[in-house]
PATORSE-999702 format. One record per residue: x, y, z of N, C-alpha, C, CB in turn. Coordinates in Angstrom, 2 decimals, padded with zeros to 5 digits, always signed. Each point is the difference from the previous one (the first is absolute). Glycine has a CB too. Example, Ala and Ser with C-alpha at 12.3 -4.5 7.8 and 13.67 -1.06 7.14 Angstrom:
2
n.x +013.19, n.y -005.69, n.z +007.80, ca.x -000.89, ca.y +001.19, ca.z +000.00, c.x +000.90, c.y +001.20, c.z +000.00, cb.x -001.89, cb.y -001.17, cb.z +001.25
n.x +001.54, n.y +002.22, n.z -001.97, ca.x +000.82, ca.y +001.19, ca.z +000.06, c.x -000.77, c.y +001.09, c.z +000.73, cb.x +001.18, cb.y -000.63, cb.z -002.15
end
This chain:
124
n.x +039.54, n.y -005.08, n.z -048.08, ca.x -001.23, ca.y +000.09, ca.z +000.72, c.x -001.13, c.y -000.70, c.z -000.73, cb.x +000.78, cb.y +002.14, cb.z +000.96
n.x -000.88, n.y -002.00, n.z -002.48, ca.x -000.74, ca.y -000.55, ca.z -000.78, c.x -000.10, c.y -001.25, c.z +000.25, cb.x +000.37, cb.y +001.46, cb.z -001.33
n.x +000.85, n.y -002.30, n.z +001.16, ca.x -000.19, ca.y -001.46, ca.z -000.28, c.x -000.54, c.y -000.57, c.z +001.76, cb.x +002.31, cb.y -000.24, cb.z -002.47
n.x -001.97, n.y +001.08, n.z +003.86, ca.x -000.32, ca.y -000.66, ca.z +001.16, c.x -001.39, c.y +000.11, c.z +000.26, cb.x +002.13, cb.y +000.35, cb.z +000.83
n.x -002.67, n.y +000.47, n.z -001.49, ca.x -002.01, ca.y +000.75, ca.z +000.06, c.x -000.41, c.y -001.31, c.z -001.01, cb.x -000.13, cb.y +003.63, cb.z -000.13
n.x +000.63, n.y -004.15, n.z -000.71, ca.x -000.10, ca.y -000.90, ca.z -001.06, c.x -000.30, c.y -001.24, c.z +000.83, cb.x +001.61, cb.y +001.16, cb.z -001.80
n.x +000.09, n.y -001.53, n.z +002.54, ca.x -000.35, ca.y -001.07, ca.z +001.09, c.x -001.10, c.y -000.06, c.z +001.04, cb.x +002.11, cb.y -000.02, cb.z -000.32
n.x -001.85, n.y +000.68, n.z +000.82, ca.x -001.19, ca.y +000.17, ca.z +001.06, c.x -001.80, c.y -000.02, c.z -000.58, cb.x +002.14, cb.y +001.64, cb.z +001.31
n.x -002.10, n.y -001.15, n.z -002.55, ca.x -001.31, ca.y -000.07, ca.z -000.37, c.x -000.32, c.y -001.35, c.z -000.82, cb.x +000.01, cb.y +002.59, cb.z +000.04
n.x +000.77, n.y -003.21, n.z +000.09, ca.x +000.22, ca.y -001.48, ca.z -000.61, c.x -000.47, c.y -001.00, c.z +001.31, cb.x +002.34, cb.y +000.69, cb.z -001.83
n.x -001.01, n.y -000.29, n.z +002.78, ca.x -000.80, ca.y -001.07, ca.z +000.93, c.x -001.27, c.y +000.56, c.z +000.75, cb.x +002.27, cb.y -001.14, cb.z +000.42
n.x -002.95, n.y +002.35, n.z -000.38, ca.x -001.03, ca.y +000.16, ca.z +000.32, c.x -001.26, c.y -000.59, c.z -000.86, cb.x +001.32, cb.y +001.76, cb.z +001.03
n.x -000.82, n.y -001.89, n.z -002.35, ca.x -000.98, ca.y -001.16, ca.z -000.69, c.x -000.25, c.y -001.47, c.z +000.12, cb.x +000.49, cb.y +001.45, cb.z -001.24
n.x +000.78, n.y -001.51, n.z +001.33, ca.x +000.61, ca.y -001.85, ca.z +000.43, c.x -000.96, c.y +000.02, c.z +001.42, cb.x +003.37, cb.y -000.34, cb.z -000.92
n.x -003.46, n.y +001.33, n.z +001.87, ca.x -000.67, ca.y -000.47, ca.z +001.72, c.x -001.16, c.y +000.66, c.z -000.01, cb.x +002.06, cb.y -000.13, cb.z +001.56
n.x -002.52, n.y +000.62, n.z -002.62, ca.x -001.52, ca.y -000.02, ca.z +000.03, c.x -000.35, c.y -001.07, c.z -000.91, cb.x -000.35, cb.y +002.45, cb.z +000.49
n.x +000.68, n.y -002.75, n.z -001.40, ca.x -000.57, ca.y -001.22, ca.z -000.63, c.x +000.24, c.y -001.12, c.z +000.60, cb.x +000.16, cb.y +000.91, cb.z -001.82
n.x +000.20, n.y -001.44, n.z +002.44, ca.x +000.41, ca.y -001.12, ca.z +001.11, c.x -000.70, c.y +000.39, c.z +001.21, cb.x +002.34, cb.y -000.50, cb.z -000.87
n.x -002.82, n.y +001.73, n.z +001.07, ca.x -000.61, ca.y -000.09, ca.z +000.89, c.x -001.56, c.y -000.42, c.z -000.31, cb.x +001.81, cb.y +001.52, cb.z +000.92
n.x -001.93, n.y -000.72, n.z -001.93, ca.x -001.32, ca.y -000.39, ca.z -000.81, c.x -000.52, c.y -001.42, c.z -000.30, cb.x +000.64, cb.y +001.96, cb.z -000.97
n.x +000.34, n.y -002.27, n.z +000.25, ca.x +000.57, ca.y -001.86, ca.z +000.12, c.x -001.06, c.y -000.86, c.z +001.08, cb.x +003.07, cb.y +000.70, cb.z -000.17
n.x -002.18, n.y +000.02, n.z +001.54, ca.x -000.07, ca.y -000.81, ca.z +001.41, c.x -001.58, c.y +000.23, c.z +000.01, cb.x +002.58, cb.y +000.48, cb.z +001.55
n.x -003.28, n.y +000.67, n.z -001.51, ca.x -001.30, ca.y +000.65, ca.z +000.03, c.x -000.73, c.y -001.06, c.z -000.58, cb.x +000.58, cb.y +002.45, cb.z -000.17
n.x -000.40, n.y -002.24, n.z -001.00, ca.x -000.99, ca.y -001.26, ca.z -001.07, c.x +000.33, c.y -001.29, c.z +000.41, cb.x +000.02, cb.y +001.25, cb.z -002.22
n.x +000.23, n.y -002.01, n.z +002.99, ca.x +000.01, ca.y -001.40, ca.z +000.31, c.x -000.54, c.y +000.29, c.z +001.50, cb.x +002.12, cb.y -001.13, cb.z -001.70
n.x -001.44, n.y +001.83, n.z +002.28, ca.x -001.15, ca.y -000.07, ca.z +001.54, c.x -001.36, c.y +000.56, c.z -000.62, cb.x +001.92, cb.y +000.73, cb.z +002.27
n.x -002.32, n.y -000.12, n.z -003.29, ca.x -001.32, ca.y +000.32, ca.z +000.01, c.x -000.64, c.y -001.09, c.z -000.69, cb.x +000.36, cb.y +002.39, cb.z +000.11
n.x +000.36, n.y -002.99, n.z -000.56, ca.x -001.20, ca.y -001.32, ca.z -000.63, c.x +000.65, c.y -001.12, c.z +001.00, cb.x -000.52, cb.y +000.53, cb.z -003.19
n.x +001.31, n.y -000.49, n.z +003.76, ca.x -000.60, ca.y -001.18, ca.z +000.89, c.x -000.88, c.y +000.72, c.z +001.18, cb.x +002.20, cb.y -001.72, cb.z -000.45
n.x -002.31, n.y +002.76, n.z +000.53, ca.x -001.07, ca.y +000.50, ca.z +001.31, c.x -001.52, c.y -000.34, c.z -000.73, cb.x +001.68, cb.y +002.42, cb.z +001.21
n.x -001.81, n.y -002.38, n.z -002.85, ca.x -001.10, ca.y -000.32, ca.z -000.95, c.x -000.36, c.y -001.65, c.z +000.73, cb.x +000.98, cb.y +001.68, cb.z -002.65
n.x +000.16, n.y -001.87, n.z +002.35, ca.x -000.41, ca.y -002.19, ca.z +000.28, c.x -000.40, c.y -000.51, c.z +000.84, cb.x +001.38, cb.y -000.59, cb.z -000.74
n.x -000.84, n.y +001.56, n.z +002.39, ca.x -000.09, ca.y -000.03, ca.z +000.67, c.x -001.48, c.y +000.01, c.z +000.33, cb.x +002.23, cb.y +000.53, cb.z -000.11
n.x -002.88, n.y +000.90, n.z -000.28, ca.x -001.03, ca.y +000.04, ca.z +000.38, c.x -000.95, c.y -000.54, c.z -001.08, cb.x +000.78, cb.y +001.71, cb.z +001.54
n.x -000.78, n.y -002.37, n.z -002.87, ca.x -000.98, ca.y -000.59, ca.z -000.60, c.x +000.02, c.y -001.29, c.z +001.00, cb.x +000.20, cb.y +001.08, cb.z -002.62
n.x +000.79, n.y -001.82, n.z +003.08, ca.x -000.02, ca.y -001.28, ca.z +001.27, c.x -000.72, c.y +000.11, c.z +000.84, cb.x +001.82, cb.y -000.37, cb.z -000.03
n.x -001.82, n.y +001.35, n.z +000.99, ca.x -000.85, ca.y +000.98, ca.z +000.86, c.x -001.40, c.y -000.11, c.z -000.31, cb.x +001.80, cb.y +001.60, cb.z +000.11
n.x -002.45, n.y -001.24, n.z -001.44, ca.x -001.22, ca.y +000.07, ca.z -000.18, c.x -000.70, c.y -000.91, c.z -000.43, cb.x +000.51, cb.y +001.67, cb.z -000.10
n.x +000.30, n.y -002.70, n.z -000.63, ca.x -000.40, ca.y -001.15, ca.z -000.38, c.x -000.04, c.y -001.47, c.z +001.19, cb.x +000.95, cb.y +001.33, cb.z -002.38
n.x -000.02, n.y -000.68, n.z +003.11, ca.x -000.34, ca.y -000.67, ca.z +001.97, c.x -001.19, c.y +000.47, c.z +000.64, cb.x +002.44, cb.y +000.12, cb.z +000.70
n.x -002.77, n.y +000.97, n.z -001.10, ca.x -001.46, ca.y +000.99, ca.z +000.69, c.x -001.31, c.y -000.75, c.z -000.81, cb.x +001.35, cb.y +002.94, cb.z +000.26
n.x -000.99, n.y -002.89, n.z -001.52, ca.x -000.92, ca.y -000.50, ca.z -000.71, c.x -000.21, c.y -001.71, c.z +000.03, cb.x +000.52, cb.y +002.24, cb.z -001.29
n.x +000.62, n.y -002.78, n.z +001.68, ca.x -000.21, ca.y -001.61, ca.z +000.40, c.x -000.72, c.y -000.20, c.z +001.75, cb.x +002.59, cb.y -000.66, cb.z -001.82
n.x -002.03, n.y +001.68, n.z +002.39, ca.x -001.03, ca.y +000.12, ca.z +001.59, c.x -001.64, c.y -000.02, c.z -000.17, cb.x +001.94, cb.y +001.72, cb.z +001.04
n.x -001.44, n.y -001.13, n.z -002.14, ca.x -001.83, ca.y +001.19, ca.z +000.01, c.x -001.10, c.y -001.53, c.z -000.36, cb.x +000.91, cb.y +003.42, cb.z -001.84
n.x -000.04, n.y -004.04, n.z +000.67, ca.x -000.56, ca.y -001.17, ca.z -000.63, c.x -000.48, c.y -001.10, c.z +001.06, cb.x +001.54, cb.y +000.52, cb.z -002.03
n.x -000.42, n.y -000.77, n.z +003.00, ca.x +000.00, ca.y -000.85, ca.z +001.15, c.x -001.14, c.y +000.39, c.z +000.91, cb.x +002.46, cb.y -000.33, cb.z -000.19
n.x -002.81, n.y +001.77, n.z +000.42, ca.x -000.66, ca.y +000.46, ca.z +001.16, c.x -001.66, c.y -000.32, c.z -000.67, cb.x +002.15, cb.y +002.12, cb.z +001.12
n.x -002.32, n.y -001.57, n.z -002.35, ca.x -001.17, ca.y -000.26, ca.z -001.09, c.x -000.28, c.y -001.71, c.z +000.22, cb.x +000.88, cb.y +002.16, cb.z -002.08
n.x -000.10, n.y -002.80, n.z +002.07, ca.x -000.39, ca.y -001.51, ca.z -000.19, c.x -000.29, c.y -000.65, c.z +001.61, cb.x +001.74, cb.y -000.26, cb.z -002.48
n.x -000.73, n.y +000.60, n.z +003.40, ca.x -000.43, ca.y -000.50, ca.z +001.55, c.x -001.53, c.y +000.43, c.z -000.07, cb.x +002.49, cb.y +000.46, cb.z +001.54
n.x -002.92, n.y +000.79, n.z -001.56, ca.x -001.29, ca.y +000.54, ca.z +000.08, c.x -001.33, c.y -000.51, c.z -000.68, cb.x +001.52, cb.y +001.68, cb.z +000.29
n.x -000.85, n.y -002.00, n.z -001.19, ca.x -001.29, ca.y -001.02, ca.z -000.78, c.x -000.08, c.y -001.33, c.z +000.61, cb.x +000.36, cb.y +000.99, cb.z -002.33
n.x +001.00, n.y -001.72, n.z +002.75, ca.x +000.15, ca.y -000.85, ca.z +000.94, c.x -000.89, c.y +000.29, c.z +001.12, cb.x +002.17, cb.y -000.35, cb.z -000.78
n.x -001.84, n.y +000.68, n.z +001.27, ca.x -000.95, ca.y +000.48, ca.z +001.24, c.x -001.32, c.y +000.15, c.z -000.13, cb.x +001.64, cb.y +001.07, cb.z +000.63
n.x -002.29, n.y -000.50, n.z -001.58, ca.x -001.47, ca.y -000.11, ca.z -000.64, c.x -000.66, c.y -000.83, c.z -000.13, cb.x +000.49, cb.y +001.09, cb.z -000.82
n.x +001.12, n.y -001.91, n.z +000.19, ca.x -000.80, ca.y -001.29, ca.z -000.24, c.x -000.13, c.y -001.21, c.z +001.13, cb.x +000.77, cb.y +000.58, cb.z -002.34
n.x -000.22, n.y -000.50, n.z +002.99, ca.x -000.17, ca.y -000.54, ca.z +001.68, c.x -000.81, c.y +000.43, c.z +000.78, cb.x +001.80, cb.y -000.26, cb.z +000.04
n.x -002.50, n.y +001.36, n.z -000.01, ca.x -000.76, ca.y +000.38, ca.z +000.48, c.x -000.75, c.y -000.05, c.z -000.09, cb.x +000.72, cb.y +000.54, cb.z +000.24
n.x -001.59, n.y -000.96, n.z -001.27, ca.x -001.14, ca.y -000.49, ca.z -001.04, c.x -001.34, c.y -000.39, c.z +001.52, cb.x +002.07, cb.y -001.49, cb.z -002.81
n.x -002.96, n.y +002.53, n.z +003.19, ca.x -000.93, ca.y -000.55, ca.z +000.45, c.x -000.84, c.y -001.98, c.z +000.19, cb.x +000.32, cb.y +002.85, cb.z -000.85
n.x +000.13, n.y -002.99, n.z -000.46, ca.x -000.80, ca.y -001.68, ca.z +000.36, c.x +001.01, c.y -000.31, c.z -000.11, cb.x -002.18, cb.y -000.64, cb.z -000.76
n.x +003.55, n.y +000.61, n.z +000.55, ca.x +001.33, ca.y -000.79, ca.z +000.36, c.x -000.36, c.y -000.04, c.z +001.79, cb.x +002.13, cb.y +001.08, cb.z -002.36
n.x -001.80, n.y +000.36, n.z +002.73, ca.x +000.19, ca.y -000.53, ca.z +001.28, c.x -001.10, c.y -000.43, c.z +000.92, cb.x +001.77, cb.y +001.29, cb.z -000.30
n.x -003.31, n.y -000.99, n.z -000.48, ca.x -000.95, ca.y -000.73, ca.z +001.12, c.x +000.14, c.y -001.75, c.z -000.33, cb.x -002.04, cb.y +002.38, cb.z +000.13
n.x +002.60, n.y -002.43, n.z -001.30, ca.x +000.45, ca.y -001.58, ca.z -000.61, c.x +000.75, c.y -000.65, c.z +001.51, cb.x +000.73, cb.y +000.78, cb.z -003.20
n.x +000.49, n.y -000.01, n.z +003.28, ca.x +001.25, ca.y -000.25, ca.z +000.65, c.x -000.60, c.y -000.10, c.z +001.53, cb.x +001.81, cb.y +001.36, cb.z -001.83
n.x -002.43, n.y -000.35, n.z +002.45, ca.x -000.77, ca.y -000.01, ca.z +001.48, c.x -001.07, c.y -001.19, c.z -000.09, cb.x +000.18, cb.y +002.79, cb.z +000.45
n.x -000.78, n.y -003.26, n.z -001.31, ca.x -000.68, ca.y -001.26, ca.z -000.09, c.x +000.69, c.y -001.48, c.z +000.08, cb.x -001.31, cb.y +001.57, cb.z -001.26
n.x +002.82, n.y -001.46, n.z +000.47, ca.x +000.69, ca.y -001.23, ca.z -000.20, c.x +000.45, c.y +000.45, c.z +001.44, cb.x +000.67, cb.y -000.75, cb.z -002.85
n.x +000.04, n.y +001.51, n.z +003.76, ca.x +000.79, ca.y -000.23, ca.z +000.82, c.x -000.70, c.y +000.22, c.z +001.33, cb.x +001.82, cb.y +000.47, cb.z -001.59
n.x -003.50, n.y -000.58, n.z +001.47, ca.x -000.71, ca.y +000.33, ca.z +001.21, c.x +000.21, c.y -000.79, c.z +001.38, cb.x -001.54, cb.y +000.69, cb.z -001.71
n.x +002.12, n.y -001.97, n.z +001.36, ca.x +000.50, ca.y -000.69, ca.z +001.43, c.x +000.70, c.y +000.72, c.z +000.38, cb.x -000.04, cb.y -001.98, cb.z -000.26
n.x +001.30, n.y +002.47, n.z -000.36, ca.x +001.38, ca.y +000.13, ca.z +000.46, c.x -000.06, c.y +001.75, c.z +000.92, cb.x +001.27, cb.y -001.88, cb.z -002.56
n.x -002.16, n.y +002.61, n.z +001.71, ca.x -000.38, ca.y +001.94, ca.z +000.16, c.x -001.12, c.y -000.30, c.z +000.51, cb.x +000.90, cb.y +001.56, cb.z -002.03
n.x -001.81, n.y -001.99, n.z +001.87, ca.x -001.19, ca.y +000.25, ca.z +001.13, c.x -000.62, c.y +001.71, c.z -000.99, cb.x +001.53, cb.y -001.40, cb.z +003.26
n.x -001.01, n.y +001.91, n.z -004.21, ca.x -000.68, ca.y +000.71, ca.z -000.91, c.x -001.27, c.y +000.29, c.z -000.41, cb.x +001.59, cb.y -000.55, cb.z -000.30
n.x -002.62, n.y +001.13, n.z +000.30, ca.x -001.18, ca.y +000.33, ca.z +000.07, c.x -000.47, c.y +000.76, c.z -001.06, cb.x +000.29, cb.y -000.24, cb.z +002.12
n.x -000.69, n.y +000.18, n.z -003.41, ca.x -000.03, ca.y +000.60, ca.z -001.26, c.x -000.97, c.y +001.42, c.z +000.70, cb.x +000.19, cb.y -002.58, cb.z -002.12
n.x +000.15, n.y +003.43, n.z +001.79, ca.x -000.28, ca.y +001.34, ca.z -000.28, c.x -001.52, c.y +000.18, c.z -000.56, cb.x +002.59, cb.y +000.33, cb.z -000.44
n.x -003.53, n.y +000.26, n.z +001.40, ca.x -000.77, ca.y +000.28, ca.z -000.64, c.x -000.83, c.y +001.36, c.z +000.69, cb.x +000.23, cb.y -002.55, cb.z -000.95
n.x -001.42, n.y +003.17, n.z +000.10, ca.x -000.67, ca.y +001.30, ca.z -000.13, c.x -000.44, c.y +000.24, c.z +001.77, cb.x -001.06, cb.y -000.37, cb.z -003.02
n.x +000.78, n.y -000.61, n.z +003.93, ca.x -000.64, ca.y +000.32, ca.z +000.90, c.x +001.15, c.y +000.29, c.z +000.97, cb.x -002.17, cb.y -001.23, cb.z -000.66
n.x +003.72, n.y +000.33, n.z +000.41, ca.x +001.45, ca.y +000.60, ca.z +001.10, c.x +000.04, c.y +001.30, c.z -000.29, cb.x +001.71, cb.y -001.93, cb.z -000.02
n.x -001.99, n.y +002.63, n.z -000.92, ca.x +000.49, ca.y +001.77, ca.z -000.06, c.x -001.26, c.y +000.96, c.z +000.70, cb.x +001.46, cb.y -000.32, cb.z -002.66
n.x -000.95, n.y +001.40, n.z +003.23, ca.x -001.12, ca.y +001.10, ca.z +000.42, c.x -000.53, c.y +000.57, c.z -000.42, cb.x +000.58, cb.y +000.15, cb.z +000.92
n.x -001.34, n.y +000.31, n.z -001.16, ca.x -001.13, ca.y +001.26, ca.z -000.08, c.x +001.03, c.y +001.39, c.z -000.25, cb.x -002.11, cb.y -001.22, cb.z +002.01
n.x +001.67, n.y +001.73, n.z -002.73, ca.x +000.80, ca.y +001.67, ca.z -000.13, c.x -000.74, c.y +000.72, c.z +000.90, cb.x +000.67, cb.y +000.21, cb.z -002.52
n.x -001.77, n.y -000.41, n.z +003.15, ca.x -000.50, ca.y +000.42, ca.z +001.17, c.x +000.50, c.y -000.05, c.z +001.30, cb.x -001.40, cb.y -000.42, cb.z -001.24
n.x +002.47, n.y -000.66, n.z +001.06, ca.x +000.40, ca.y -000.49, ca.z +001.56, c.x +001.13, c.y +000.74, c.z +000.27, cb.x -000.77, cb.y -002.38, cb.z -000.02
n.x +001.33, n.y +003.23, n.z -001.23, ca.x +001.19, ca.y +000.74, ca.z +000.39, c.x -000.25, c.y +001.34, c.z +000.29, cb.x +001.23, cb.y -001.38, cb.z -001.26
n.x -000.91, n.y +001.64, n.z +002.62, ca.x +000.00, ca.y +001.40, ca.z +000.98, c.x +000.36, c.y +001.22, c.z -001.46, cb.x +001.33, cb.y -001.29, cb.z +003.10
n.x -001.37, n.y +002.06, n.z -003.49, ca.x +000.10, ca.y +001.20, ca.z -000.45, c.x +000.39, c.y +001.20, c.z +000.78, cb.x -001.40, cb.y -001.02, cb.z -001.25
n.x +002.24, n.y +001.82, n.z +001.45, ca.x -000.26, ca.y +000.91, ca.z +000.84, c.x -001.20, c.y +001.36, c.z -000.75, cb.x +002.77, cb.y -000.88, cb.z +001.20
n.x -002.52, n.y +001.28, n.z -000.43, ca.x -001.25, ca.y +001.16, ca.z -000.23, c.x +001.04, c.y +001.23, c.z -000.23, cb.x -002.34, cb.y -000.93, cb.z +001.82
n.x +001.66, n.y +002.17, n.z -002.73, ca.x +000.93, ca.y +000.82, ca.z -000.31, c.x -001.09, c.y +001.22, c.z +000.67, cb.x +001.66, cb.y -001.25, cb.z -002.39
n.x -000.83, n.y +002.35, n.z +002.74, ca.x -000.79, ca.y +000.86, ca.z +001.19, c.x +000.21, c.y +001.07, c.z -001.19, cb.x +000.57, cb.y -000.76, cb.z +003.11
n.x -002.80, n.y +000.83, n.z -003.31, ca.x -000.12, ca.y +001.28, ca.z -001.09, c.x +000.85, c.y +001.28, c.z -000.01, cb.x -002.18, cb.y -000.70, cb.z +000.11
n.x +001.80, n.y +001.09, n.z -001.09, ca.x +001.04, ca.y +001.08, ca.z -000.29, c.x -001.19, c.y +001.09, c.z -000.04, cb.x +002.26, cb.y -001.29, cb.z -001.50
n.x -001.92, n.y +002.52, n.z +002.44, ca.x -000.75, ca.y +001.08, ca.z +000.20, c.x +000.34, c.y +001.00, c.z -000.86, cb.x -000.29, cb.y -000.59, cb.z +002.10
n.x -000.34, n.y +001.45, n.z -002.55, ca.x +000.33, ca.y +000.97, ca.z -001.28, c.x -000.59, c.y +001.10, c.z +001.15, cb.x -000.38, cb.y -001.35, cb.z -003.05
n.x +000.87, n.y +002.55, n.z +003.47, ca.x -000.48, ca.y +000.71, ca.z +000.80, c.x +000.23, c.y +001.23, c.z -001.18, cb.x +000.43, cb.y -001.26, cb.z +002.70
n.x -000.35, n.y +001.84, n.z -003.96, ca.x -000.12, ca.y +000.59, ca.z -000.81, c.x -000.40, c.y -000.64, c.z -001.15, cb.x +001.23, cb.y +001.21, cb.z +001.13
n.x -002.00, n.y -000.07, n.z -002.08, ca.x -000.58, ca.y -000.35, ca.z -001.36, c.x +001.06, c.y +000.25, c.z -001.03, cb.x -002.36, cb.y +000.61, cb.z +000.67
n.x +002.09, n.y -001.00, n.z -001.87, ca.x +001.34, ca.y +000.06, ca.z -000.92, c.x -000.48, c.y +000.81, c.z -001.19, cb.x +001.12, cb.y -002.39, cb.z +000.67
n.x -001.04, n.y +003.61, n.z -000.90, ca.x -000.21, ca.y +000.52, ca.z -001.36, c.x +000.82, c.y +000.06, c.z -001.51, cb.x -000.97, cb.y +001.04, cb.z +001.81
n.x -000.07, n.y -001.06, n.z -002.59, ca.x +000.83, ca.y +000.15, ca.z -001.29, c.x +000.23, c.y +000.83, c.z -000.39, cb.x -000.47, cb.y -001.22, cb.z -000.52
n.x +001.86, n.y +002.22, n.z +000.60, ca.x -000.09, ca.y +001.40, ca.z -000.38, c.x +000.93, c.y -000.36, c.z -001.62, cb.x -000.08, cb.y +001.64, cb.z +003.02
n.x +000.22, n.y -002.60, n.z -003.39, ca.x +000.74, ca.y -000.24, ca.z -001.45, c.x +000.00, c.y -001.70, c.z -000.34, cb.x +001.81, cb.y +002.34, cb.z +000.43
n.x -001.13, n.y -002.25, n.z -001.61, ca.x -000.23, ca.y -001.69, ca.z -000.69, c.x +000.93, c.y -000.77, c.z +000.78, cb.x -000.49, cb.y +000.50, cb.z -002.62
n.x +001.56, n.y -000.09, n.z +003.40, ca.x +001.20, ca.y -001.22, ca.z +000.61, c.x -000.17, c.y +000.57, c.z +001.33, cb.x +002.09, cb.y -000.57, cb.z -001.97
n.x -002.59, n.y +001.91, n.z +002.67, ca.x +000.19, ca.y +000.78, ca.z +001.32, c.x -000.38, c.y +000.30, c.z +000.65, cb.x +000.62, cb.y +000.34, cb.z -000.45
n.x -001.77, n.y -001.84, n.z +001.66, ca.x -000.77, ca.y +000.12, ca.z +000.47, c.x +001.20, c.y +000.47, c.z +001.60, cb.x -002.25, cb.y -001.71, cb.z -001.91
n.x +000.59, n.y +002.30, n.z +002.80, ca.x +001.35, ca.y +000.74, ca.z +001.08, c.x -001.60, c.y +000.04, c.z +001.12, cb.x +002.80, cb.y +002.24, cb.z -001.82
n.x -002.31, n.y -002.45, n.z +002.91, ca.x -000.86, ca.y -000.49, ca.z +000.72, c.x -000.59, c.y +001.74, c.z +000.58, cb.x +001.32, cb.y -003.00, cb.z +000.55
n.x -002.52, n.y +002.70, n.z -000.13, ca.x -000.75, ca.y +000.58, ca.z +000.53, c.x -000.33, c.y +000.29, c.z +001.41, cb.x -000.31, cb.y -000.63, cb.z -001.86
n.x +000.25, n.y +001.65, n.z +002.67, ca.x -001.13, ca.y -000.33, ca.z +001.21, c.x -001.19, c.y +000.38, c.z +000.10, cb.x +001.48, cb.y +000.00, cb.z +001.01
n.x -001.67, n.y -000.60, n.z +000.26, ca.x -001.78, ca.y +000.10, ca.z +000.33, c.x -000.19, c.y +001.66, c.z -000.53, cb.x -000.37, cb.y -001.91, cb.z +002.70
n.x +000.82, n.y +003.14, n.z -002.67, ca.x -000.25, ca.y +001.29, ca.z -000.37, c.x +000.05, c.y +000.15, c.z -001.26, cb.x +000.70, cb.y +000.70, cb.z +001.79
n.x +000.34, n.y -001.41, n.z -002.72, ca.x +000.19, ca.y +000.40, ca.z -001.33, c.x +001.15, c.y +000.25, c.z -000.26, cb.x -001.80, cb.y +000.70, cb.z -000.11
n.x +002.87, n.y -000.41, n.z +001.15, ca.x +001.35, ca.y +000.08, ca.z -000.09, c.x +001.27, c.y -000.86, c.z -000.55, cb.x -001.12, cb.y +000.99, cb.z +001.55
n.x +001.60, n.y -000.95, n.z -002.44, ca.x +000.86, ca.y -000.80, ca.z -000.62, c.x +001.35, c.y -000.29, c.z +001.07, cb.x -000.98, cb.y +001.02, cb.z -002.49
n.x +000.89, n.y -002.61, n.z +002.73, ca.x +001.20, ca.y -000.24, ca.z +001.09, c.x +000.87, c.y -000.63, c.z -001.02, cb.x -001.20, cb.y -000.44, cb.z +002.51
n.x +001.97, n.y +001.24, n.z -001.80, ca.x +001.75, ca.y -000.99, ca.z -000.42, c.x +000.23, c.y -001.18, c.z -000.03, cb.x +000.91, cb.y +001.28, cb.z +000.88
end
């Protein structure tokens, strides 16, 4: 009985260490995996940072009244100025319909004000 508890606890070492084995190589390539992963995130991020300054830089106010000047035959373009925009007056607002307080509000403590009526009665 001795020597088969012997075997058996032998190859239960042999298939956990091999299993362990298998463990440690899928876990560092799941490592590689994802340092690739982040260093792709971090090459996007770089790309997205640089279009954007791109873009800034194309956008450049006297670039493009430059550009609407060189290509005014072709656009018929009209440089932008203070008198094409409106008035903050000219935009409708709606109106907000006052708010009636038909009770007074007392201070019966420092956080626990609790409304009042016309008699003196504390409403809910």
């Amino acid at each position: 009985m001795r020597p088969l508890l012997s075997i058996l606890s032998f190859i239960a070492v042999m298939a956990s260490a091999f299993w362990a084995y298998r463990e440690n190589y899928a876990t560092q390539a799941q490592l590689k995996e994802m340092a690739a992963v982040q260093d792709q995130i971090a090459s996007l991020r770089d790309e997205i940072a640089m279009q954007k300054a791109e873009w800034a830089y194309l956008n450049r106010p006297n670039r493009l009244r430059d550009l609407a000047a060189m290509n005014f035959d072709k656009l018929g373009l009209m440089p932008l100025t203070a008198l094409q925009l409106g008035a903050v007056s000219d935009v409708a607002m709606p109106q907000a319909d006052p708010l009636e307080l038909t009770a007074n509000i007392a201070d019966t403590g420092p956080l626990t004000p609790v409304l009042v009526g016309a008699k003196g009665e504390q409403i809910p």
